[in-house]
C-alpha positions in Angstrom: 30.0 -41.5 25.9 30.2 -42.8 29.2 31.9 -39.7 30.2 29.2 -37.3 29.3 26.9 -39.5 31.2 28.8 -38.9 34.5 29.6 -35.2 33.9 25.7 -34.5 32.9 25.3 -36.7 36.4 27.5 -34.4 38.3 26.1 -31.4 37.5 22.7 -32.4 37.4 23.7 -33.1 41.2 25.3 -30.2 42.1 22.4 -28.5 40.9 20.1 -30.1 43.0 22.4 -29.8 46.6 22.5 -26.3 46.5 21.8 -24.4 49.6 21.5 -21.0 51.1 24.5 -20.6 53.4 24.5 -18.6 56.1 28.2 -18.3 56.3 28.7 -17.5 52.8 28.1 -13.7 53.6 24.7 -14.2 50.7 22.0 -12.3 51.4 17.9 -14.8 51.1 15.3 -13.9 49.3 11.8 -15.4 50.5 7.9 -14.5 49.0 5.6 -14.2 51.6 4.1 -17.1 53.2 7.5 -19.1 51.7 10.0 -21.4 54.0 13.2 -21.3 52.9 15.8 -23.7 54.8 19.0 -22.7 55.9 21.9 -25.1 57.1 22.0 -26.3 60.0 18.8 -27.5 59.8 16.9 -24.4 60.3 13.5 -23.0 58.2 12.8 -19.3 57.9 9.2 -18.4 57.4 7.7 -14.9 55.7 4.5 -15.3 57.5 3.4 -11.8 57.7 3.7 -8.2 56.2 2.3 -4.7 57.4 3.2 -1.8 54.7 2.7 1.5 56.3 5.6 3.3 54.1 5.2 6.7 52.2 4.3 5.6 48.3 6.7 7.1 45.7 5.4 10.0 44.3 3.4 10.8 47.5 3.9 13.6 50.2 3.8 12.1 54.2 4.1 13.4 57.0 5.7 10.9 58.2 7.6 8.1 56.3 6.4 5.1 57.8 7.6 1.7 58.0 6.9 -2.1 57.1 6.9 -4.4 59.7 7.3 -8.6 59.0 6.5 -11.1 61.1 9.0 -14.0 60.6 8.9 -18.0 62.0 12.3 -19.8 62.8 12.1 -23.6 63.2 15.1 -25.9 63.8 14.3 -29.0 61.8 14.4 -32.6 63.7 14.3 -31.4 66.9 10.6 -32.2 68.1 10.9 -30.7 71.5 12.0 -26.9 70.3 9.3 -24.6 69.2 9.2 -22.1 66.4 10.6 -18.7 67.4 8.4 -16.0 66.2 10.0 -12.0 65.7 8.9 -8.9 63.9 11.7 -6.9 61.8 11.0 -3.5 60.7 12.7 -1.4 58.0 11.8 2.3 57.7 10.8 4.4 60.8 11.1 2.1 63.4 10.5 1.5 66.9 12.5 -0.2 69.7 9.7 -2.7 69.2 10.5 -3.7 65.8 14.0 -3.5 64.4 15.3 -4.3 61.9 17.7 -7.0 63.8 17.5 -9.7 66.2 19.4 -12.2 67.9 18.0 -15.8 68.4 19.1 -18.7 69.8 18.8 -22.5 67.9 20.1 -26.0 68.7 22.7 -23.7 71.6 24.4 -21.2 68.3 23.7 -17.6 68.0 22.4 -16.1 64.9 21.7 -12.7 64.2 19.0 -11.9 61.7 18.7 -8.4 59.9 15.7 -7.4 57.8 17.1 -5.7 55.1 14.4 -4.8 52.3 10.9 -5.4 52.1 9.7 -5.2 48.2 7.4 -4.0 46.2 8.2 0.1 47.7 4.4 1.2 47.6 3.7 3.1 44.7 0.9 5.9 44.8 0.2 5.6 40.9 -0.6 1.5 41.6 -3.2 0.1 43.6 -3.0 -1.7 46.4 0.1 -4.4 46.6 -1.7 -7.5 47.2 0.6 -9.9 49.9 1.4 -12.2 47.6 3.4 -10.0 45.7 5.5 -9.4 48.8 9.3 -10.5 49.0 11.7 -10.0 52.0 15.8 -10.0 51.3 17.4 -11.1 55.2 20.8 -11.9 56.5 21.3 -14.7 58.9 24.8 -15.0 60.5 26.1 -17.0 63.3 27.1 -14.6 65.9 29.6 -14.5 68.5 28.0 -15.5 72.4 
């Protein structure tokens, strides 16, 4: 019995330690307006979505593009600000790409947007924001 108590213990705390690891090669999901945190003390933040993209089942003239507006925080560190950057996928500008390079606690990261969901949909109506959901890579990067 007192085995099954410590097995159900350690998996119950397993379960609970899990992290997103940026040097697992894994891919984060985040809803909009959602922080996820990412070791080393870092928290990623969907705080804004444009959707200009073509709808399925819809003839453009031009395909368009959704743009998100993303906040990077290191935790602890009172003194650094939050970074702010916009990440595109679709047609693009320099402006907007869909990756960036940004600095944290003295280590390089690059971050690449790499889906923005719902795809717009002419049949549907309007997606509402809060349906939104980004998938990211974050990666430590060479200097």
């Amino acid at each position: 019995m007192k085995n099954k108590v410590l097995v159900w213990m350690l998996v119950v705390g397993i379960a609970a330690c899990q992290e997103v690891s940026i040097y697992r090669n894994e891919d984060l999901k985040i809803k909009y307006k959602e922080t996820a945190q990412l070791p080393p003390s870092i928290t990623l933040t969907f705080r804004e979505v444009v959707d200009s993209r073509c709808p399925l089942n819809a003839y453009c003239l031009q395909t368009g593009n959704a743009v998100v507006t993303l906040e990077i925080k290191p935790i602890g560190s009172s003194s650094a600000s939050p970074q702010e950057v916009e990440l595109c996928v679709g047609a693009c500008s320099s402006d907007a790409p869909d990756t960036t390079y940004i600095n944290i606690n003295g280590t390089r990261y690059k971050l690449t947007l790499l889906e923005v969901a719902p795809y717009p949909n002419f049949s549907k109506s309007l997606t509402p924001k809060e349906e939104y959901s980004i998938k990211v890579k974050l990666r430590k990067s060479p200097k």
